[in-house]
C-alpha positions as CSV (number, residue, x, y, z in Angstrom):
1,X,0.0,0.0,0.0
2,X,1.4,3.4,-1.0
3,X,2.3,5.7,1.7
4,X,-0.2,8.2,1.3
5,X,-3.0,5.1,1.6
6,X,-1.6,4.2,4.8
7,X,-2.2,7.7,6.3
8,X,-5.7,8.2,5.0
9,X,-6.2,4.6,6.5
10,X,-5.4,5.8,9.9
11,X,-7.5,9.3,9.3
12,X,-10.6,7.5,8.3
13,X,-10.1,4.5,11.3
14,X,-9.6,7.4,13.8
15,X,-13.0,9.6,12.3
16,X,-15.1,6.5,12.4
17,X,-14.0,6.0,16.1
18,X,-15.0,9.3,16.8
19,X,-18.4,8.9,14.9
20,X,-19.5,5.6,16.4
21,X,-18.6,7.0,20.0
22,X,-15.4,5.5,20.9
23,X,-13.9,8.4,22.3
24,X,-16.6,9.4,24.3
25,X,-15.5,6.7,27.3
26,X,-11.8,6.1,26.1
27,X,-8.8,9.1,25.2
28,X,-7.3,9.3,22.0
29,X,-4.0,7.1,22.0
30,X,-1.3,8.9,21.6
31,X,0.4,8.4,18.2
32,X,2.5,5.4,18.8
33,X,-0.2,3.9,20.3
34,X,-2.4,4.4,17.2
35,X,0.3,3.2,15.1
36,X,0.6,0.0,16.7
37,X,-3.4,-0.1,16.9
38,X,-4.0,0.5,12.8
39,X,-0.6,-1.8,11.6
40,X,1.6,1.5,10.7
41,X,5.1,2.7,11.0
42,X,5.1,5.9,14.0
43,X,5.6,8.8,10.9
44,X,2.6,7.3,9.0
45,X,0.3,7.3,12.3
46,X,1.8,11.0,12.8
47,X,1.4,12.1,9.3
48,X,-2.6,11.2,10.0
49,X,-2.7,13.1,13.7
50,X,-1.1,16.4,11.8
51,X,-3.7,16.1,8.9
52,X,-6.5,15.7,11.2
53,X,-5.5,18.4,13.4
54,X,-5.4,21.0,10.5
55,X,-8.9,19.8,9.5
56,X,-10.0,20.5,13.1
57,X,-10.9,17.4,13.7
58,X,-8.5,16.6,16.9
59,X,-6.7,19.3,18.9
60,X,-3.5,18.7,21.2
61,X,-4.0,19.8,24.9
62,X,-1.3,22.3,26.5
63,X,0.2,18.5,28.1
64,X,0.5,17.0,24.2
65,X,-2.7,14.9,25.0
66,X,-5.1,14.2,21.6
67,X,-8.8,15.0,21.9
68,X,-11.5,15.6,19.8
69,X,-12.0,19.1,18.5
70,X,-15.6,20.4,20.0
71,X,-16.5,21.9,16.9
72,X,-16.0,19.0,15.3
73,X,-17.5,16.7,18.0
74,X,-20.6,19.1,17.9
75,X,-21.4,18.0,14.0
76,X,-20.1,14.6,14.5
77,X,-21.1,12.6,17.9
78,X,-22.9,14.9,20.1
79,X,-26.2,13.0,19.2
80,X,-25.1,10.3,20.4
81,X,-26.5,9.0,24.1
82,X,-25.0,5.9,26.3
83,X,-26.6,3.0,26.9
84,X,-24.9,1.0,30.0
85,X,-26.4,-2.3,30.5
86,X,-25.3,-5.5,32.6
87,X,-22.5,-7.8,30.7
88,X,-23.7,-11.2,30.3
89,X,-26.2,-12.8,27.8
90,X,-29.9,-12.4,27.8
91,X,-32.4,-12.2,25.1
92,X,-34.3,-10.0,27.2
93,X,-31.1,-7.5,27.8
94,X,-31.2,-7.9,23.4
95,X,-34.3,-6.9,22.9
96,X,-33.9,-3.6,25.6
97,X,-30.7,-2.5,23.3
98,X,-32.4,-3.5,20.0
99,X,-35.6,-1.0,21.4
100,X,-33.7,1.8,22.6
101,X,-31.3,1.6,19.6
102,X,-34.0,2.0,17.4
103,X,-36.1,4.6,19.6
104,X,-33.6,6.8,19.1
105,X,-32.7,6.2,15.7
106,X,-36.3,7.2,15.0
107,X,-36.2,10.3,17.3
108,X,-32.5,11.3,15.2
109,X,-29.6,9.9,18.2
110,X,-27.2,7.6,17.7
111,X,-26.9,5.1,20.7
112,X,-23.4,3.5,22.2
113,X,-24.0,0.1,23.9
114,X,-21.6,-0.1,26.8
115,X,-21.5,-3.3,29.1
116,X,-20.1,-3.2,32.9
117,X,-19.7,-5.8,35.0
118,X,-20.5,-4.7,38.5
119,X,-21.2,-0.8,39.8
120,X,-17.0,0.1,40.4
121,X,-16.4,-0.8,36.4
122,X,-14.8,1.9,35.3
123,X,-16.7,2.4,32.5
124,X,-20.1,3.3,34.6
125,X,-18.8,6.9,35.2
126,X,-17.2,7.2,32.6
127,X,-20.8,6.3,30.9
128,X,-22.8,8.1,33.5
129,X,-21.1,11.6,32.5
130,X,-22.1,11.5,28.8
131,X,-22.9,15.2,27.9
132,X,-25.6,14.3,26.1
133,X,-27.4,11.7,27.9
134,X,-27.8,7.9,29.5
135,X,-29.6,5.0,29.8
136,X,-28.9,2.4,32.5
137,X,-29.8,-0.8,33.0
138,X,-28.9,-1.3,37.2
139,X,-28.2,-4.7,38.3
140,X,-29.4,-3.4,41.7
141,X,-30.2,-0.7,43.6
142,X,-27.3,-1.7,45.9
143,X,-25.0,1.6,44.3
144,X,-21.8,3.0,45.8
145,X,-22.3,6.8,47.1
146,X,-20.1,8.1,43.9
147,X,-22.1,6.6,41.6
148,X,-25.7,7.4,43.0
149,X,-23.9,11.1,42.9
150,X,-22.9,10.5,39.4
151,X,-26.7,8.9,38.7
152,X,-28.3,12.1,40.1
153,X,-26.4,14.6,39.2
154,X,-26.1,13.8,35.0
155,X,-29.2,13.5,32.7
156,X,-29.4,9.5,33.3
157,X,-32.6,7.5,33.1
158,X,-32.6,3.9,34.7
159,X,-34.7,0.9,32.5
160,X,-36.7,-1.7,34.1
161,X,-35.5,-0.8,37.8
162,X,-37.4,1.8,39.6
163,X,-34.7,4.6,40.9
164,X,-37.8,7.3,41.4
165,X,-37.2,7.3,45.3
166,X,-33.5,8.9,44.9
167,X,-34.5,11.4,42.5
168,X,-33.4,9.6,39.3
169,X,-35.9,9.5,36.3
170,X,-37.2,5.4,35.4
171,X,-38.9,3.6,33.2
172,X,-41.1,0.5,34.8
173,X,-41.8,-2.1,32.1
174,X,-44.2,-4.0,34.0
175,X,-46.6,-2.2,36.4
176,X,-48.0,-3.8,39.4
177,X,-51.4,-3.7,37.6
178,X,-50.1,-5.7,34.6
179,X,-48.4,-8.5,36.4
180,X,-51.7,-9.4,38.2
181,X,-53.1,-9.8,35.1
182,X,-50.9,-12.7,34.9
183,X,-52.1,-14.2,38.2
184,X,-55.9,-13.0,37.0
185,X,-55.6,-15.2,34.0
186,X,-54.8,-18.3,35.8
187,X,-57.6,-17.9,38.5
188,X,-59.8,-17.5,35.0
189,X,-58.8,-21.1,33.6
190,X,-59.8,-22.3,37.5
191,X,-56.6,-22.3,39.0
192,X,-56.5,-22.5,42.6
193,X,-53.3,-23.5,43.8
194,X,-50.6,-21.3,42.1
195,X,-47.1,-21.3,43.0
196,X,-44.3,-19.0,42.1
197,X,-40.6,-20.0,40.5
198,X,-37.6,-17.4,41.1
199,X,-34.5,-18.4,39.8
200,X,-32.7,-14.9,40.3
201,X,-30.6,-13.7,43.1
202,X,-33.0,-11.0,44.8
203,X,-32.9,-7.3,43.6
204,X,-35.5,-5.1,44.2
205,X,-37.5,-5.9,40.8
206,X,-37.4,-9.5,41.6
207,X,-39.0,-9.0,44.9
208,X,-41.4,-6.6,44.1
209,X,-42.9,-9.8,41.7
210,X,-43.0,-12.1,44.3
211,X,-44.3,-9.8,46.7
212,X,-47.3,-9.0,44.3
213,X,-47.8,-12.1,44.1
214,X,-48.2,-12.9,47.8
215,X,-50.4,-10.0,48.1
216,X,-52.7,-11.0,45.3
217,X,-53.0,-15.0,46.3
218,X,-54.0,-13.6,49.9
219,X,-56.1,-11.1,48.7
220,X,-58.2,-13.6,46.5
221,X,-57.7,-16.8,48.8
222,X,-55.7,-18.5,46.2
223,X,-53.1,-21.0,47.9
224,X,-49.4,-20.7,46.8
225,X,-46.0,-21.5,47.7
226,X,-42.6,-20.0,46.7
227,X,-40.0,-22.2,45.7
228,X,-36.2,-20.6,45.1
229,X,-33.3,-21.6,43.8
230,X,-30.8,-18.2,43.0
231,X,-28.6,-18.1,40.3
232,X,-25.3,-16.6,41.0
233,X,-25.3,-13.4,39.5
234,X,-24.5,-12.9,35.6
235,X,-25.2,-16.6,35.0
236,X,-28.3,-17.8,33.2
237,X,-31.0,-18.6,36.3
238,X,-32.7,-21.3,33.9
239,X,-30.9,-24.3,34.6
240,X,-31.8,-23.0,38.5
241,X,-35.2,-22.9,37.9
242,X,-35.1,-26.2,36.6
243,X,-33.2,-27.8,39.5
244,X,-35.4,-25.9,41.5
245,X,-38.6,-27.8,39.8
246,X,-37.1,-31.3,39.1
247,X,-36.7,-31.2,43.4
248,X,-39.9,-30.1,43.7
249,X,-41.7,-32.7,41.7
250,X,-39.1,-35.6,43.0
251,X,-39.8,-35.0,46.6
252,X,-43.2,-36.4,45.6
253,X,-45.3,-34.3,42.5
254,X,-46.8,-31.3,43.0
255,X,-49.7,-29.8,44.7
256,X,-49.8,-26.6,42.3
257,X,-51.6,-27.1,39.2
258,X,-49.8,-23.6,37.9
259,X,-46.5,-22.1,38.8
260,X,-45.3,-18.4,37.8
261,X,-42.0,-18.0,37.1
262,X,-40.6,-14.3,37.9
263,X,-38.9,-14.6,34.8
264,X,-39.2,-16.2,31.3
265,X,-35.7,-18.3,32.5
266,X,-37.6,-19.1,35.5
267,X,-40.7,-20.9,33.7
268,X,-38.5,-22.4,30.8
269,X,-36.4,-24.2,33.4
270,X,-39.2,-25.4,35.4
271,X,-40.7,-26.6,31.9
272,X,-38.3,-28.6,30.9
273,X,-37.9,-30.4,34.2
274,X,-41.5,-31.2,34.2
275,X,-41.3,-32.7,30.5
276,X,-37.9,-34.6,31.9
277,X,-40.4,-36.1,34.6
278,X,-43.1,-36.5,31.8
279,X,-45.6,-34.0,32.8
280,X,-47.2,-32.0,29.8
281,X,-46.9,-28.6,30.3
282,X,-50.5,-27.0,29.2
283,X,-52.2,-30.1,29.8
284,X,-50.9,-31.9,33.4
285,X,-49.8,-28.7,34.5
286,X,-49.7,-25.1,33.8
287,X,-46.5,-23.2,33.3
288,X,-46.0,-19.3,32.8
289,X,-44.0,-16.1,33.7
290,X,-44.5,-12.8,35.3
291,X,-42.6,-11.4,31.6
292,X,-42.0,-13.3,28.5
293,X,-38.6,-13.0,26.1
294,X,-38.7,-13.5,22.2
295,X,-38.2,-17.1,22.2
296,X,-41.4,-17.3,24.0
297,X,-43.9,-17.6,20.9
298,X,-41.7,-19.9,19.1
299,X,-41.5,-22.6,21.8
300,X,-43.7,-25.4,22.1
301,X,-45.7,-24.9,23.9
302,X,-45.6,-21.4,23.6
303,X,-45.1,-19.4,26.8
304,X,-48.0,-17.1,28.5
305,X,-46.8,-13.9,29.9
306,X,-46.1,-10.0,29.4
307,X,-44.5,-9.3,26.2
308,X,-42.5,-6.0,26.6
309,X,-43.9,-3.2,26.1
310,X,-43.6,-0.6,23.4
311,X,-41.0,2.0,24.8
312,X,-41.0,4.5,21.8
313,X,-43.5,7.1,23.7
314,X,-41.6,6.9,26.9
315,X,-38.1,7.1,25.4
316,X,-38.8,10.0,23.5
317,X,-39.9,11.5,26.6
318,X,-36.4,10.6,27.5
319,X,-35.0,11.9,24.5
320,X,-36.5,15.3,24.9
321,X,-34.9,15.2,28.1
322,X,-31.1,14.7,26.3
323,X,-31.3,17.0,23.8
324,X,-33.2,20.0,25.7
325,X,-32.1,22.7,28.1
326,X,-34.7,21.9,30.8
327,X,-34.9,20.2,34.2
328,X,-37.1,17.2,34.2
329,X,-40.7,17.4,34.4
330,X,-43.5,15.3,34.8
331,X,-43.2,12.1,36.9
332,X,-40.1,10.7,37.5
333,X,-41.5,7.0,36.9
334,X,-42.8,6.4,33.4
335,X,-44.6,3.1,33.0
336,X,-46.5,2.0,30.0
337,X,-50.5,2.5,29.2
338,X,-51.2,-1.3,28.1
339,X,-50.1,-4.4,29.0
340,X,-49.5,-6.9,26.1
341,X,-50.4,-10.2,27.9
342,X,-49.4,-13.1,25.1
343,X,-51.5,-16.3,26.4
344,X,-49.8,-19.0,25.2
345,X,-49.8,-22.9,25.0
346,X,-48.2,-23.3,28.1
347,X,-50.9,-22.6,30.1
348,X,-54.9,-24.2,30.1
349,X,-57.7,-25.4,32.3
350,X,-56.9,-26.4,35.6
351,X,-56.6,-30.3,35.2
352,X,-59.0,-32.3,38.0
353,X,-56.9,-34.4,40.8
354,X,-57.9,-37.2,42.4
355,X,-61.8,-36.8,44.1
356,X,-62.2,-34.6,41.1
357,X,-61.3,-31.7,41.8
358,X,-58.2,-29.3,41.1
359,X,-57.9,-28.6,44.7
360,X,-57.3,-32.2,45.9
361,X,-54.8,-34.7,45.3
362,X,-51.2,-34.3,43.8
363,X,-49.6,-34.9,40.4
364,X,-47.1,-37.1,39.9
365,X,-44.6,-37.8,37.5
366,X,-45.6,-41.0,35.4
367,X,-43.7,-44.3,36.8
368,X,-40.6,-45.5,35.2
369,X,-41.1,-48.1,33.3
């Protein structure tokens, strides 16, 4: 490759980095830094910092350090917002990014995905103090002083866990009125034993679930147990919620006819131990969850529960927010108008026990033959 090439190659890696938001969370290496990043000889990656300089694209701090010019950061990346969600794989974590990503693409932003492990990452404040604006999803509401500080006092909106009571604006995905509608719909199909599945170790949003759903079995004289089995945290809870039902039904069947999972990976786990025991899901017994992931429709059977919600009102909201001069205004919990309850396959008509009614009796696994 020619000379000249080589330099342009480093211009155009360095202006894309700028574009797509790398340089909001991370410095500009210095130049033999970016030499050894883009495969080029020191006076090639030099030739491309001087060029870019005299474009105004980058400017040299009095202590030699690169940054991005703020003109040039104003037509290039200053529509772009943060979103800083938890590191470890989840469909339901993909779906959040693919909404928000496409939220704002609608609304004209550009969105950044940034993963953190734990609340001391260093990329959460580095994340947090975006100039434009971020969207966190917390892992808990467990936060170290400096970053509540840093939550509070930068235009940062927290998804799916409620941070209204320490002043910070959140989105709730599923209100307390559309997760009863869960429990509603099995008391419907004559459900009167219904036991809840968690899988997760406990954070606020977990508890608030089961907590509802105590409230509402006592309120409506509906029987129910909990049965837990945590995951460690950032590790997929379903194989927990499977342990957690295989037990159950081993220690001798069950005495639920239905069983909520507080999550989708809570009522998949528990399915699939109860086809391993050969129970029918839908048929012997009924399976669902608080809030459903993409997958759910596709299995078989398919899963009941809360799809999630369409966030392009409340994110513009949001958005508005970002890109305004204002203070906030207006509730600082935003929660969706409609739930969008899926029923699927997974769930059905309470099955009649021995004496012939659901009440009575427990279900066993069929014998080994």
């Amino acid at each position: 490759m020619a000379q000249a090439q080589k330099y342009l190659k480093v211009m155009s890696v360095i202006e894309r980095r700028i574009s797509r938001g790398d340089y909001l969370l991370h410095s500009i290496p210095p130049e033999r830094k970016l030499a050894e990043e883009t495969g080029v000889s020191h006076m090639t990656a030099r030739k491309a910092v001087l060029a870019l300089l005299d474009r105004h694209v980058l400017v040299r701090r009095s202590n030699g350090a690169l940054d991005v010019n703020p003109s040039y950061q104003g037509n290039a990346s200053l529509n772009q917002i943060l979103l800083l969600y938890p590191a470890y794989a989840s469909a339901f974590l993909t779906q959040l990014c693919w909404m928000v990503s496409e939220a704002a693409d609608q609304y004209g932003l550009r969105v950044r995905l940034v993963q953190y492990a734990h609340w001391d990452d260093p990329m959460v404040v580095s994340a947090l103090n975006n100039q434009v604006g971020t969207i966190v999803i917390p892992v808990s509401l467990n936060v170290p002083d400096h970053i509540l500080s840093a939550l509070q006092n930068n235009r940062v909106v927290s998804l799916d866990l409620n941070f209204c009571e320490r002043g910070i604006p959140s989105i709730q995905l599923f209100p307390d009125a559309h997760i009863t509608q869960v429990f509603e719909h099995l008391q419907r199909l004559g459900h009167t034993r219904i036991d809840c599945i968690s899988a997760h170790v406990h954070n606020p949003e977990i508890e608030r679930r089961i907590q509802l759903w105590r409230d509402w079995t006592y309120r409506h004289g509906v029987v129910g147990e909990l049965h837990e089995n945590p995951a460690p945290s950032f590790t997929d809870p379903t194989p927990a919620g499977y342990e957690a039902m295989l037990q159950l039904i081993d220690r001798g069947g069950l005495s639920a006819t239905a069983f909520v999972g507080t999550t989708f990976p809570a009522a998949v786990g528990a399915m699939r131990a109860c086809w391993d025991r050969g129970l029918v899901v839908g048929k012997d017994v009924s399976v669902c969850a608080v809030n459903i992931e993409s997958p759910a429709t596709f299995m078989k059977p398919s899963v009941t529960g809360l799809n999630t919600p369409d966030l392009s009102k409340l994110l513009r909201q949001c958005f508005d927010w970002f890109t305004g001069d204002e203070p906030w205004k207006g509730p600082l919990c935003l929660q969706p108008g409609k739930p969008d309850f899926f029923q699927g396959e997974s769930t059905a008509q309470a099955p009649a026990r021995a004496g012939g009614s659901a009440k009575e009796g427990r279900l066993t696994a069929p014998a080994k033959i």
